[in-house]
Structures are given as C-alpha cells and as structure tokens.
N, C-alpha and C positions, 0 to 999 in steps of 0.2 A: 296846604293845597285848599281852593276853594272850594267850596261845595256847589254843583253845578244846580241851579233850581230847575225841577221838573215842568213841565208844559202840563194846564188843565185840560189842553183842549182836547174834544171829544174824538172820540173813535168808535164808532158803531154802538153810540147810546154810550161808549164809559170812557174815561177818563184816561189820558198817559198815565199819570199818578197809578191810578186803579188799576190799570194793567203793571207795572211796575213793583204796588204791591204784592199781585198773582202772581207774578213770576220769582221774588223771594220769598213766596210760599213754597212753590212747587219747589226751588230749589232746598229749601229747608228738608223740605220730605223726601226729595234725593239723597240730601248728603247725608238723612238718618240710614236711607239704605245702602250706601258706598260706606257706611262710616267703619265698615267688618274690614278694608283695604288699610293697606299696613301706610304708614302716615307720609311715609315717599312717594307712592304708589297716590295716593289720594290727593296729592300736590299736582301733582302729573293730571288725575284725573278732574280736579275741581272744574277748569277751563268745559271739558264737555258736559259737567253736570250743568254747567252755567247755560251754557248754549242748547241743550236737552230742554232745559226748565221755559227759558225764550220759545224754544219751540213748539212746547206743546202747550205752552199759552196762548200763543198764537193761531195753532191750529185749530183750538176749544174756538177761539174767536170767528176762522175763517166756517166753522161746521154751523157756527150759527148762521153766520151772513149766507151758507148755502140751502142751511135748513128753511130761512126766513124768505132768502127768492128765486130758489132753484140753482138747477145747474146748466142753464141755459136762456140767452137772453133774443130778444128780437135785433139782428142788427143791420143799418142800411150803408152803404157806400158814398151815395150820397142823393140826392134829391128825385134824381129820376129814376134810379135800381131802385128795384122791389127789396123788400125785407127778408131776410134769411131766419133761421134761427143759427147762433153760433156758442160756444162753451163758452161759459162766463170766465174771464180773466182768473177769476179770484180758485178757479175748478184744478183749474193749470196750478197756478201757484199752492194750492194744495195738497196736490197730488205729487208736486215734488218734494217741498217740506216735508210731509207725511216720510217719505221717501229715506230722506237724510235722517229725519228722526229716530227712525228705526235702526238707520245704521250707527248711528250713534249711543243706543240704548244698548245693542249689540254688544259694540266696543267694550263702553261698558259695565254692561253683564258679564261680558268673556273675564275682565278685571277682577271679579267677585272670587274669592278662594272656594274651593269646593268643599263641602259639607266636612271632611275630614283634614282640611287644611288649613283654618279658621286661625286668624292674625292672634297671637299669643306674647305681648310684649316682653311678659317673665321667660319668657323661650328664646333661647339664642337658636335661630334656622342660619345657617351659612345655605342651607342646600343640597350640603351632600346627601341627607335620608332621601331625597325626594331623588337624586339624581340615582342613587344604589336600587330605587323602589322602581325606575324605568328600566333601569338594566335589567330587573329578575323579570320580567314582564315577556 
C-alpha cells in the first residue's frame, strides 16, 4: 500500500503534518491509559481512542482560534443591513465536538476495569467470580 503524503499547508499558523503529529501523540498517551483493557476489549476500543485523540486536538486548536478572536463576530446580510453581532461558526463547531468528545472519553472510561478488576493475563477469568459476586450482592 502506498503511503499517502501529508499536505504542509497551514492551518491557523501550523501545519497538517504538525497537527497530525499532535494527534499521534495524544493517541500514544491514550492508549498508555487504555492499555490496563484486556487486549480484545482494546481492539474494539483503539477506533475511539483514534477519534478521542483527533478530537481533542482539534479542539486545543479551535480554543485557540476562540481565545485569539472571540466568540463572536460582526456580521452583515448584505450591503444595505446593518451589522449584527452573531456566534462565530468556529463557537458552534466547538461546542459540539466538545460534546462528542466527552461522550466518547465516557465510553471509554466505563471500558477501564475497576480498581479490583485489573486485566491479569496469567488469570484465566471466564466470569463466573464476577457473576457469583452480583448474585451475593
């Protein structure tokens, strides 16, 4: 398979590349904290750490663009309407991102085994302790 070349061109002062980079960082430092998920379970989960990691690169980006010009712009209709103030596009789009992101950190977190559950490859779990331990409950 070919190797696709990435684009230089700029995106709010940096780079495709450089974002591209950031985002196989962030993913790297997720899947240190996924990596406690038993190695099926983390297969399953890699896809959202992937999309997590995009995400919240993205959003580090969009907090700059909001930080550097607001969260609101002057906007006209056209030549003879007077100017409004209205939410900048970028306010919208990150306030749902934000959004998703969360649900998806969620997801998974819920995935993480609990302090007492902790993946043990030398351990054969089928599930019954766990399922005997809801029953006495």
């Amino acid at each position: 398979m070919k190797e696709r070349k990435v684009s230089q061109k700029p995106i709010d002062g940096r780079t495709v590349g450089a974002k591209k980079s950031r985002v196989t960082k962030e993913e790297t430092r997720l899947l240190k904290i996924f990596a406690k998920l038993p190695p099926d379970v983390l297969s399953i989960a890699h896809g959202l750490i992937r999309r997590a990691a995009h995400m919240r690169i993205t959003l580090d980006d969009y907090e700059k663009d909001i930080d550097e010009k607001g969260t609101v712009d002057l906007f006209k209709q056209s030549a003879t309407s007077p100017e409004y103030e209205r939410t900048r596009p970028v306010v919208t789009n990150y306030n749902s991102l934000a959004k998703n992101y969360q649900t998806i950190i969620k997801q998974l977190t819920d995935l993480l085994p609990k302090a007492d559950e902790v993946f043990d490859p030398n351990k054969s779990n089928d599930g019954f302790d766990s399922f005997v331990d809801k029953k006495n409950i």
